[in-house]
FIDONU-151208 format. One record per atom (N, C-alpha, C, CB): x, y, z; residue number from 0; atom name. Coordinates in pm, 1 decimal. Glycine has a CB too. Example, Ala and Ser with C-alpha at 12.3 -4.5 7.8 and 13.67 -1.06 7.14 Angstrom:
FIDONU-151208
[[1319.0,-569.0,780.0],0,N]
[[1230.0,-450.0,780.0],0,CA]
[[1320.0,-330.0,780.0],0,C]
[[1130.8,-447.3,904.6],0,CB]
[[1285.0,-225.0,708.0],1,N]
[[1367.0,-106.0,714.0],1,CA]
[[1290.0,3.0,787.0],1,C]
[[1408.4,-59.8,572.5],1,CB]
This chain:
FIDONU-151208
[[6985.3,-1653.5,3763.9],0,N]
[[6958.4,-1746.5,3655.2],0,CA]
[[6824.4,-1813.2,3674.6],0,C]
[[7068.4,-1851.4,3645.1],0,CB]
[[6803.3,-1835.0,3567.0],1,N]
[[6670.9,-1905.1,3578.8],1,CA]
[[6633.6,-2037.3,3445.7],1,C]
[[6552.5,-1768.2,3570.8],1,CB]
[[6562.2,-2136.7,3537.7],2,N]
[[6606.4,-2247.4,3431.5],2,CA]
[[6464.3,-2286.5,3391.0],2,C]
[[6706.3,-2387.6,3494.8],2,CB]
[[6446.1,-2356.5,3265.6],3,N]
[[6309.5,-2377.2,3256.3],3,CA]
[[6315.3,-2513.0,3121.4],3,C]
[[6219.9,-2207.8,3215.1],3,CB]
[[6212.5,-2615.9,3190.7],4,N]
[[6203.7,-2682.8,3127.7],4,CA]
[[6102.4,-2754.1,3065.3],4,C]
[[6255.3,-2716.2,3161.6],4,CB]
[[6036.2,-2790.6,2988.0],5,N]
[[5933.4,-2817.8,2861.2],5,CA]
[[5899.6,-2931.1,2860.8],5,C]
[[5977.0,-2796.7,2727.0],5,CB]
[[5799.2,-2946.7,2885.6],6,N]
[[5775.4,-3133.1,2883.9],6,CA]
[[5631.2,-3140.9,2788.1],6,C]
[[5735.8,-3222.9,3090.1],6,CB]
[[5572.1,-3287.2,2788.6],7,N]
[[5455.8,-3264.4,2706.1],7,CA]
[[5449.3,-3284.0,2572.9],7,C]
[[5420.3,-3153.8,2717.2],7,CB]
[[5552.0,-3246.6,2461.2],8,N]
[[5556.1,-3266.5,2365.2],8,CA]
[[5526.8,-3413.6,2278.0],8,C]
[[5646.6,-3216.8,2364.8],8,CB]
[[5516.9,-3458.2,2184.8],9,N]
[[5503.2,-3567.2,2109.4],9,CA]
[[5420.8,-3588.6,1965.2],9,C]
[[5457.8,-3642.3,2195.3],9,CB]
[[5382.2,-3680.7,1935.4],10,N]
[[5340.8,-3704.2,1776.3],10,CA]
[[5234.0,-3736.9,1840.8],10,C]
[[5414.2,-3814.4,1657.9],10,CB]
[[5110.2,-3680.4,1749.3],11,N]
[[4965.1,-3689.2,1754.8],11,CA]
[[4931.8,-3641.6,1598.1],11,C]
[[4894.2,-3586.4,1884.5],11,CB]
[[4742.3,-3743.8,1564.3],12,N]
[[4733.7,-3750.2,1455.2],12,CA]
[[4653.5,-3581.1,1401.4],12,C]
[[4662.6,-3893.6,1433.9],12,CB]
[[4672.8,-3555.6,1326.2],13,N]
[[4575.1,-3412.4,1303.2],13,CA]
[[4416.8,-3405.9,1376.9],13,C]
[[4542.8,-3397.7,1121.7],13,CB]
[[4424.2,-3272.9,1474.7],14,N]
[[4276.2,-3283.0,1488.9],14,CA]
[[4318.3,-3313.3,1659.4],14,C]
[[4177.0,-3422.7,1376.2],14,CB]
[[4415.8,-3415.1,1701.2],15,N]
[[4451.8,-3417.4,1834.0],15,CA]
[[4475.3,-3309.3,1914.5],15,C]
[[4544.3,-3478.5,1843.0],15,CB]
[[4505.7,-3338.7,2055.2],16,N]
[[4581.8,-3224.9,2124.3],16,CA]
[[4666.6,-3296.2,2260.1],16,C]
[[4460.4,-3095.6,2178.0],16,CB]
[[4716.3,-3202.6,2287.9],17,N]
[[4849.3,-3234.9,2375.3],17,CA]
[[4861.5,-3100.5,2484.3],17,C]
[[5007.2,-3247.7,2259.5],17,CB]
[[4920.6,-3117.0,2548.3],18,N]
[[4925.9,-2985.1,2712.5],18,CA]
[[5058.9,-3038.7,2713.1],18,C]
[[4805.2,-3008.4,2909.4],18,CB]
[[5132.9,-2911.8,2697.8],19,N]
[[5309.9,-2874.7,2720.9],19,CA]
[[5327.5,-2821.8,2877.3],19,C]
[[5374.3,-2723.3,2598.6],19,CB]
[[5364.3,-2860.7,2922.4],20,N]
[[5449.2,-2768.2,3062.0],20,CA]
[[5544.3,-2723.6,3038.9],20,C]
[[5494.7,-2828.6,3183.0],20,CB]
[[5580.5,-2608.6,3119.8],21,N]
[[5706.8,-2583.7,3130.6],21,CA]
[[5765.7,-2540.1,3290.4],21,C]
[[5726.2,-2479.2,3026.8],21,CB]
[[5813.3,-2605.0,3337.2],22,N]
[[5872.0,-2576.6,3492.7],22,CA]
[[6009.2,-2495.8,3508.0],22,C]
[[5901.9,-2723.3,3567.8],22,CB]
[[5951.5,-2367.7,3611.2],23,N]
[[6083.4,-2241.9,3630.2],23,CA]
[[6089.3,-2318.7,3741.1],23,C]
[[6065.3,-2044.5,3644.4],23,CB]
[[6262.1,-2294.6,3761.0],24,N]
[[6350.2,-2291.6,3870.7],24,CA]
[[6461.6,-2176.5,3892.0],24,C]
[[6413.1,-2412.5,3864.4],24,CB]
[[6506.3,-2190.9,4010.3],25,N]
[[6605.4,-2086.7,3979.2],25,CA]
[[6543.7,-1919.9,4006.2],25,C]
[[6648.5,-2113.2,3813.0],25,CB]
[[6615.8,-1823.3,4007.9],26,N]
[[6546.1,-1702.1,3998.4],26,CA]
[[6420.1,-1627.2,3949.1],26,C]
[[6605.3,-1660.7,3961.1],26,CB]
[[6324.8,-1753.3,3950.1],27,N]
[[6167.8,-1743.5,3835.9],27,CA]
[[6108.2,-1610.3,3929.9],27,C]
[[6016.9,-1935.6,3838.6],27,CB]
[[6066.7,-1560.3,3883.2],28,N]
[[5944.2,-1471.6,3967.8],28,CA]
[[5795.4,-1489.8,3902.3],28,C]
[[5979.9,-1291.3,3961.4],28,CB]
[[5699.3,-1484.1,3958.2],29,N]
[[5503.4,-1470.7,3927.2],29,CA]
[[5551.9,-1340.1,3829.7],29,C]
[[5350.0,-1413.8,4115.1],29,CB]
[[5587.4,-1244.1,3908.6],30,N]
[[5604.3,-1098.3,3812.8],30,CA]
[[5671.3,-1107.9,3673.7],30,C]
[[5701.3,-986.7,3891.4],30,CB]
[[5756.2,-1226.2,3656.1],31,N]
[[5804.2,-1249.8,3522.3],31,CA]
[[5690.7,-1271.3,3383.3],31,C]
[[5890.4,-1379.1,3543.0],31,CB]
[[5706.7,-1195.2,3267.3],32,N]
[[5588.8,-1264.9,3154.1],32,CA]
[[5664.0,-1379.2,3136.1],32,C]
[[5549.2,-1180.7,2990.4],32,CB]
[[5545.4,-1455.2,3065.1],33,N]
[[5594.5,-1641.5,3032.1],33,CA]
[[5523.6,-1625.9,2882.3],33,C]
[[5495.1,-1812.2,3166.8],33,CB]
[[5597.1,-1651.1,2793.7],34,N]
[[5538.9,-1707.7,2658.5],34,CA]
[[5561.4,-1868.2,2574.1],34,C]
[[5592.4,-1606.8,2565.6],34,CB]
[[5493.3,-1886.2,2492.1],35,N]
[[5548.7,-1990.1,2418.8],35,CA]
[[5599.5,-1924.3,2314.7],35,C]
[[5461.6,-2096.7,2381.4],35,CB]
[[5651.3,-2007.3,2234.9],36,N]
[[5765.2,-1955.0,2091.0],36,CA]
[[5708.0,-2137.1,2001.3],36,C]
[[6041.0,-1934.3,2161.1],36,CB]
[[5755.4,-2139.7,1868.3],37,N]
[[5769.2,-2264.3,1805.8],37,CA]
[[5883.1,-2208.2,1697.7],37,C]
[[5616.6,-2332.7,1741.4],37,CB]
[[5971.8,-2323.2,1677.1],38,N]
[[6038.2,-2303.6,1545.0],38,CA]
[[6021.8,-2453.4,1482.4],38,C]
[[6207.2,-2248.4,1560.0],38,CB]
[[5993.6,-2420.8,1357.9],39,N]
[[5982.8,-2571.2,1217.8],39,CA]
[[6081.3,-2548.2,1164.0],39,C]
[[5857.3,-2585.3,1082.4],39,CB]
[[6120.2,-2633.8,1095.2],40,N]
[[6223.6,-2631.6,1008.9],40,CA]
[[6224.1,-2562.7,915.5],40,C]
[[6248.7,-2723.6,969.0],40,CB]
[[6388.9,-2516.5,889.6],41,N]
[[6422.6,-2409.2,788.3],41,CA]
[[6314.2,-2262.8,778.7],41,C]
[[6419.8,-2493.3,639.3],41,CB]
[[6220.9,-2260.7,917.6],42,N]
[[6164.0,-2135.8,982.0],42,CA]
[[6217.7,-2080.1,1122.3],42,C]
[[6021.3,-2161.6,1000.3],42,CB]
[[6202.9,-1926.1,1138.2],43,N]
[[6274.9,-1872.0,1229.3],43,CA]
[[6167.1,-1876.0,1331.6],43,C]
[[6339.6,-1739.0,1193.4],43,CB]
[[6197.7,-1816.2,1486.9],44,N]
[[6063.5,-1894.3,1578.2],44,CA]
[[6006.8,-1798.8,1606.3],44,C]
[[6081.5,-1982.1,1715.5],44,CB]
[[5893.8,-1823.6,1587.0],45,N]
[[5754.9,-1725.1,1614.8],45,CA]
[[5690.2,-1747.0,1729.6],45,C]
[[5641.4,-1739.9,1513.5],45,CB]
[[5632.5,-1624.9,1794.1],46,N]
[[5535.2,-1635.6,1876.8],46,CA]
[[5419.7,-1735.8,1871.4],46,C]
[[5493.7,-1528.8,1877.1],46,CB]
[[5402.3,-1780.1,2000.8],47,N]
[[5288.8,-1848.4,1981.1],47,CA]
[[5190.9,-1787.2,2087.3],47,C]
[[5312.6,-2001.8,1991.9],47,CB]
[[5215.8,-1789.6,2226.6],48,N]
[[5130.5,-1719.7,2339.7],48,CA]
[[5213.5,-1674.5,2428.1],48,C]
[[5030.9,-1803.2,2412.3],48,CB]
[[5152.0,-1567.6,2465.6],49,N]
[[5229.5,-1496.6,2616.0],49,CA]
[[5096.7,-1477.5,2735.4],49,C]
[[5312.8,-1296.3,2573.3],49,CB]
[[5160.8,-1476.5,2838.4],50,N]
[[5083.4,-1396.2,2969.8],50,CA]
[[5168.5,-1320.0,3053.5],50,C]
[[5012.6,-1494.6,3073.4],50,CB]
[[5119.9,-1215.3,3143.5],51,N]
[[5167.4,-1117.4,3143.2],51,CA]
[[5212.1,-1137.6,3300.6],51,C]
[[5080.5,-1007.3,3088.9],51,CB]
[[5324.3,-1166.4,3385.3],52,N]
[[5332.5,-1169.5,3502.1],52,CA]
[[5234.9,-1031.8,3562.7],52,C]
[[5484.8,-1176.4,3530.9],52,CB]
[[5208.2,-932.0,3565.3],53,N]
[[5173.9,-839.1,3639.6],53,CA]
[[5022.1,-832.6,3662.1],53,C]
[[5227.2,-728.5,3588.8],53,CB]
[[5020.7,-887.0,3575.6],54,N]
[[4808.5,-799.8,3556.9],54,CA]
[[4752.7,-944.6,3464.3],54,C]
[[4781.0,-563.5,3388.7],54,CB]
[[4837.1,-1043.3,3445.3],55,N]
[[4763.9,-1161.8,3391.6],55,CA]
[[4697.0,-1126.8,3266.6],55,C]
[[4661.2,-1215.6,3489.8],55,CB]
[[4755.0,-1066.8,3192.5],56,N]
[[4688.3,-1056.5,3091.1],56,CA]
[[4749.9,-1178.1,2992.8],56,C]
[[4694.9,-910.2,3042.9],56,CB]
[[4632.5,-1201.2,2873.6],57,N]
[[4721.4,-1303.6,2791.4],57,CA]
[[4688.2,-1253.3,2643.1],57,C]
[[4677.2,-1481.6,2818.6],57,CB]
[[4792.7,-1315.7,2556.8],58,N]
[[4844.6,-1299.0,2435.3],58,CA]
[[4861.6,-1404.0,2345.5],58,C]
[[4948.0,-1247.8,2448.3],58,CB]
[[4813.8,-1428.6,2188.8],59,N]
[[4803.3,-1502.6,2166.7],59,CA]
[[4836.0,-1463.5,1938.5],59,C]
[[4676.2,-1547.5,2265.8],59,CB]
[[4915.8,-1558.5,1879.2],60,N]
[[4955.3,-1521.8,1761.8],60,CA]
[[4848.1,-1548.3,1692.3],60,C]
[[5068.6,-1575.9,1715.8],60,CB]
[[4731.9,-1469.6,1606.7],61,N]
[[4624.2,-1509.0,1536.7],61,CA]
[[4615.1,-1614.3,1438.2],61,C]
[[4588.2,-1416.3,1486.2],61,CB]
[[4775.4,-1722.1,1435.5],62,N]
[[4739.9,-1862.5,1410.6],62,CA]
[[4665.2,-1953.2,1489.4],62,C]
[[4837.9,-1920.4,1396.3],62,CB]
[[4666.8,-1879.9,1635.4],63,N]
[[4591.2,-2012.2,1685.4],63,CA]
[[4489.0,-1983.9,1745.3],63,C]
[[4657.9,-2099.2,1772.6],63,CB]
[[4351.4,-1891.9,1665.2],64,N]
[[4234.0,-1924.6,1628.9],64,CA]
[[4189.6,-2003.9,1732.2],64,C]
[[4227.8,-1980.3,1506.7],64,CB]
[[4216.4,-1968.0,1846.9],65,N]
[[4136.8,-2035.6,1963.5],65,CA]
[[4153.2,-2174.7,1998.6],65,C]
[[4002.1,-2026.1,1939.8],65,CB]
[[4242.4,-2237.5,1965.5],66,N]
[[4270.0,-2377.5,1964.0],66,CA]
[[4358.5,-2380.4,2076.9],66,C]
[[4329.8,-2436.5,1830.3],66,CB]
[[4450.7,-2290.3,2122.7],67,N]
[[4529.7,-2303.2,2197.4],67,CA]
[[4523.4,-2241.6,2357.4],67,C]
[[4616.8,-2267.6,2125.5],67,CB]
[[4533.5,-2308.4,2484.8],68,N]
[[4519.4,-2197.0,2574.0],68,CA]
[[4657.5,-2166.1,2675.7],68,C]
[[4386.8,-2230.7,2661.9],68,CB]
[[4691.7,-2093.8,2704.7],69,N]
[[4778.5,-2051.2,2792.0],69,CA]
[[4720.0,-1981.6,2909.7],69,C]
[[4865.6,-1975.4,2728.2],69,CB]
[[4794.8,-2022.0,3003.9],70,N]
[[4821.1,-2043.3,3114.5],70,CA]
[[4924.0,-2065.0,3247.5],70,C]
[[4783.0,-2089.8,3096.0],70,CB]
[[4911.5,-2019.8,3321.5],71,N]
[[5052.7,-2037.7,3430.1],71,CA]
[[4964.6,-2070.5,3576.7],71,C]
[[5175.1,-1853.7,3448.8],71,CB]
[[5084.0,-2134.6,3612.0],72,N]
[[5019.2,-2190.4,3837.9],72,CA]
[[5115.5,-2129.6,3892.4],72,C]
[[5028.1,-2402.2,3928.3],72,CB]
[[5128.2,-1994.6,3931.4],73,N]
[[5210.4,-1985.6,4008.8],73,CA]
[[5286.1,-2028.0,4159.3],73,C]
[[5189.2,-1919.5,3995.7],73,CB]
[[5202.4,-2110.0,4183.7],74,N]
[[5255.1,-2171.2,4320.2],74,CA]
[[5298.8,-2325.8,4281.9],74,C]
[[5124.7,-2169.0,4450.4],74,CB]
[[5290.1,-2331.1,4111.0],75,N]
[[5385.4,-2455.8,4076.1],75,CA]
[[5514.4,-2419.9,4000.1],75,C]
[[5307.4,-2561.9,3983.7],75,CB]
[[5483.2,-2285.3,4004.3],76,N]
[[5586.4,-2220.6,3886.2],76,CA]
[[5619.4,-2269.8,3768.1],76,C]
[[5705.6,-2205.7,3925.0],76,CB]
[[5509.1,-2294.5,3722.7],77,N]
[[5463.5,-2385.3,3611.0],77,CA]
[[5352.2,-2322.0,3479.6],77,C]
[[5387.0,-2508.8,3694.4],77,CB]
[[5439.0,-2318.6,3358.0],78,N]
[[5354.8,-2281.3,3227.0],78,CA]
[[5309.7,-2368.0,3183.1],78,C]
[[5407.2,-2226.2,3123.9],78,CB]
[[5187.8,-2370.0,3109.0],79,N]
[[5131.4,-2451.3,3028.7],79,CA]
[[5078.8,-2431.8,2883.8],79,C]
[[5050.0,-2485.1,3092.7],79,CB]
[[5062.3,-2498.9,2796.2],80,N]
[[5002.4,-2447.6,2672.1],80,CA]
[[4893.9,-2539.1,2662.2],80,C]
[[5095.9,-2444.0,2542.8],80,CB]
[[4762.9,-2568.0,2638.3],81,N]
[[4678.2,-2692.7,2592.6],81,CA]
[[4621.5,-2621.8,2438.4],81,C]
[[4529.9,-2741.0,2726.3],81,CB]
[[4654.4,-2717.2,2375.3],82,N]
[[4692.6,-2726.9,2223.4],82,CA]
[[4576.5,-2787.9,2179.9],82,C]
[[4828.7,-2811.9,2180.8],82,CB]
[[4449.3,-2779.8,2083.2],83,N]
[[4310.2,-2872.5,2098.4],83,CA]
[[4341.6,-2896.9,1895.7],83,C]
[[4102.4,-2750.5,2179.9],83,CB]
[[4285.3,-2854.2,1811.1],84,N]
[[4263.6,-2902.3,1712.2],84,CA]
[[4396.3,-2887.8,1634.2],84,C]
[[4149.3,-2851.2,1663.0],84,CB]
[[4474.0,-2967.0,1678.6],85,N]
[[4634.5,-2969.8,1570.0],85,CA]
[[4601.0,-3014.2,1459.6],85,C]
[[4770.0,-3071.8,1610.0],85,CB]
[[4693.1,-2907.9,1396.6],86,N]
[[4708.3,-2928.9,1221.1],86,CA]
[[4855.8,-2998.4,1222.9],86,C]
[[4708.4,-2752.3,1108.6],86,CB]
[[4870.7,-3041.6,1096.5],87,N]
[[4982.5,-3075.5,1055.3],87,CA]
[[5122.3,-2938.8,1075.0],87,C]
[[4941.4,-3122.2,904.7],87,CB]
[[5065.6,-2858.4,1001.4],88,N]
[[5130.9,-2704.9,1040.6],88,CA]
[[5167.1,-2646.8,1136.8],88,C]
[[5075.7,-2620.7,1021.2],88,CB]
[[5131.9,-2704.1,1249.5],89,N]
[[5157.1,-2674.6,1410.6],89,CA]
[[5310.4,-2765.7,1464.2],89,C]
[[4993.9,-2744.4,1512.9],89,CB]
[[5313.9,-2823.6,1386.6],90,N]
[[5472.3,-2930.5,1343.0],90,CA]
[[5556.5,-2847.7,1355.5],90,C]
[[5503.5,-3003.2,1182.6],90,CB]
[[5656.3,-2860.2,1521.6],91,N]
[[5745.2,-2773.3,1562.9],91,CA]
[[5792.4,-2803.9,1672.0],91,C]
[[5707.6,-2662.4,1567.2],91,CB]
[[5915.6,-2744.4,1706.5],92,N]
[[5988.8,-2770.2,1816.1],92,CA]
[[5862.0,-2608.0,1930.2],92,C]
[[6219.8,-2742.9,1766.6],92,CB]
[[5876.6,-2673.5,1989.9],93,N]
[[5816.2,-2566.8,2138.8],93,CA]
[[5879.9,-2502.1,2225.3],93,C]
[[5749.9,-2626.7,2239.0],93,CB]
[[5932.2,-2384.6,2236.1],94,N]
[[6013.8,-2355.1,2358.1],94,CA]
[[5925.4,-2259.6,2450.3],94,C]
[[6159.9,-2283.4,2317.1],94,CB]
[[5909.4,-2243.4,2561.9],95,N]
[[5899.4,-2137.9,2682.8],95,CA]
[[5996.0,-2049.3,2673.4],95,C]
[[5909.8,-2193.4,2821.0],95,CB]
[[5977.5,-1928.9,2751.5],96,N]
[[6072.6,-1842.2,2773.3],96,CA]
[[6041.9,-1744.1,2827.6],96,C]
[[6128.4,-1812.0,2686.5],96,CB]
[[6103.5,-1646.4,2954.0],97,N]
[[6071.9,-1604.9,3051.3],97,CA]
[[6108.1,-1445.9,3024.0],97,C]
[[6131.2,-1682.9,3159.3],97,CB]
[[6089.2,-1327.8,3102.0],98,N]
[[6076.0,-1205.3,3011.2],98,CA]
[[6106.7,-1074.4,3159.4],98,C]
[[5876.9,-1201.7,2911.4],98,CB]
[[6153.8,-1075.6,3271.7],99,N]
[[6149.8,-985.9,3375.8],99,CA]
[[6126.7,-851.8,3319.2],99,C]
[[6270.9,-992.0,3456.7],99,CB]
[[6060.1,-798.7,3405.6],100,N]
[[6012.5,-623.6,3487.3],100,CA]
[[5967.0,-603.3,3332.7],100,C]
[[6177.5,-470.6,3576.5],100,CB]
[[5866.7,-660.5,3313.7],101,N]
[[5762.2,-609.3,3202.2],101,CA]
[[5611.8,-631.8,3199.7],101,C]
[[5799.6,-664.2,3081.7],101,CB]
[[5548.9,-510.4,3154.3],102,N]
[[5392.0,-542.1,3146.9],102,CA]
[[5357.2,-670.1,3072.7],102,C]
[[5313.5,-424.6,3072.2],102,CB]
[[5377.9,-559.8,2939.6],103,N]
[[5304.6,-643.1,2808.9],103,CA]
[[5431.0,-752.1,2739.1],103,C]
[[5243.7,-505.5,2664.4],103,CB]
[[5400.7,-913.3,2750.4],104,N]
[[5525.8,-962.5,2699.4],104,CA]
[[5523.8,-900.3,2554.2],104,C]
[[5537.7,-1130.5,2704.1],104,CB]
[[5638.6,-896.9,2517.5],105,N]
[[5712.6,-885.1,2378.3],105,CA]
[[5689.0,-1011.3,2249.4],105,C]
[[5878.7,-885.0,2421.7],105,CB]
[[5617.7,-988.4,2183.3],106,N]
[[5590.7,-1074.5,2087.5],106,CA]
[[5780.0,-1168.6,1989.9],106,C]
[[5476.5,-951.6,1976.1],106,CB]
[[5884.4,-1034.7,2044.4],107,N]
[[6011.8,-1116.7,1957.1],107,CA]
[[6072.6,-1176.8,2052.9],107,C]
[[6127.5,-1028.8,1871.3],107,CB]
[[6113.1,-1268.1,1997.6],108,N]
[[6198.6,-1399.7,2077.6],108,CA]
[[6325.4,-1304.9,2146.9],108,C]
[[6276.0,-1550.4,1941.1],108,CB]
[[6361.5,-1197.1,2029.8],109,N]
[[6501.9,-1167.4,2101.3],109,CA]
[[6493.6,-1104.2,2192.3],109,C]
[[6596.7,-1106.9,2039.6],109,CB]
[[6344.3,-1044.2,2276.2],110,N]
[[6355.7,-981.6,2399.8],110,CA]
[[6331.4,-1064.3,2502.0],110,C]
[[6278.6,-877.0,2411.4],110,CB]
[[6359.7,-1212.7,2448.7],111,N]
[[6324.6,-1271.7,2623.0],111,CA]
[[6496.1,-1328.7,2694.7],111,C]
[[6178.6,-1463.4,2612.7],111,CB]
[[6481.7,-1337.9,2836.4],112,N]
[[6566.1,-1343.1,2882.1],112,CA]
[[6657.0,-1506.0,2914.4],112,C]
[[6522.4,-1266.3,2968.0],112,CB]
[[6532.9,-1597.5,2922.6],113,N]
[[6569.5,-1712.8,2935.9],113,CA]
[[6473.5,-1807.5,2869.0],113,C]
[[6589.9,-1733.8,3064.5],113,CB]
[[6556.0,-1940.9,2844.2],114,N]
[[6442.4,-2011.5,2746.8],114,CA]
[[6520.0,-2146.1,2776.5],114,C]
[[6424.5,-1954.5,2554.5],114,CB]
[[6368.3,-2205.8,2705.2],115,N]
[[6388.3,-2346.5,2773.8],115,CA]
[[6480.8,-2452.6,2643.5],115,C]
[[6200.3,-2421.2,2819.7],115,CB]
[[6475.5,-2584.1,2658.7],116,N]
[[6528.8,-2651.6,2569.9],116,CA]
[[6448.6,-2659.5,2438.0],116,C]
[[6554.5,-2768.1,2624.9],116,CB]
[[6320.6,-2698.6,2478.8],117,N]
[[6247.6,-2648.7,2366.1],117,CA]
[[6190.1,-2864.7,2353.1],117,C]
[[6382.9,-2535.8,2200.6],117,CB]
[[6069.0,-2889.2,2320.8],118,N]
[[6010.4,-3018.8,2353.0],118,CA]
[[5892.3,-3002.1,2182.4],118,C]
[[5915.3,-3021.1,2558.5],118,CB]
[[5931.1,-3115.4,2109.4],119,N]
[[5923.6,-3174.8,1963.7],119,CA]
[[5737.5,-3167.6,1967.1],119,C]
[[6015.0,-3370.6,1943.9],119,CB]
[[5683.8,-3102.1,1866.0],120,N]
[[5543.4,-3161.1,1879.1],120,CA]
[[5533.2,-3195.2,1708.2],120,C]
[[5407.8,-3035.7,1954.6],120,CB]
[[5439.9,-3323.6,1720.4],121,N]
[[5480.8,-3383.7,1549.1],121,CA]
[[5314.4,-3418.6,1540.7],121,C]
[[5625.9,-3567.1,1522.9],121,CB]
[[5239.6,-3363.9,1462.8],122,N]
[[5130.0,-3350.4,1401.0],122,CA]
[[5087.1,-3412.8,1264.0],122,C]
[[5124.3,-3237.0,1396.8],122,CB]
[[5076.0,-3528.3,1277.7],123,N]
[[5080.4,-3633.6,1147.4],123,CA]
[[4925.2,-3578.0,1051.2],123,C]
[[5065.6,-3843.8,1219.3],123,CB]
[[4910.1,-3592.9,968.3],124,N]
[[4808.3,-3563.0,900.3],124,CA]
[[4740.3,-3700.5,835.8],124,C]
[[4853.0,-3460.3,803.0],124,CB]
């Protein structure tokens, strides 16, 4: 098992930014991919960024136009997202989620293996 949890989240005015963590425990491995996900309301949850446990590669949903960076510490076992020019539209719950014995993470939610609680980001305009 593996547990993971999301911190970071909150209300900021458009144009702000914010840095999400997310901390593995539990059965985490470096070799695991790590992505973010978001779901808004009455929307299903989309990719937002992945990196690739094996070869560090990273991945990113062409909404976020460079605003966003991902990242992992593996000797904190720790994900991160830093989030720079929020829109109102970026208004979403945030989850992590972890992905074993794979290159390239999987852009659909339903291939990951574990996921976090998921931490509120509110983008006022």
């Amino acid at each position: 098992q593996v547990q993971l949890v999301e911190s970071g989240g909150g209300l900021v005015q458009a144009g702000g930014s914010l840095r999400l963590s997310c901390a593995a425990s539990g059965r985490s491995s470096s070799n695991s991919a790590m992505g973010w996900f978001r779901q808004a309301p009455g929307k299903e949850r989309e990719f937002v960024a992945a990196i690739s446990g094996i070869d560090g590669s990273i991945y990113y949903a062409t909404f976020v136009k460079d605003r966003f960076t991902i990242s992992r510490d593996n000797a904190k076992n720790t994900l991160y997202l830093q989030m720079s020019s929020l829109e109102p539209e970026d208004t979403a719950v945030y989850y992590c989620a972890t992905k074993e014995s794979v290159v390239v993470p999987p852009a659909s939610p339903d291939k990951y293996d574990y996921w976090g609680q998921g931490t509120q980001v509110t983008v006022s305009s």
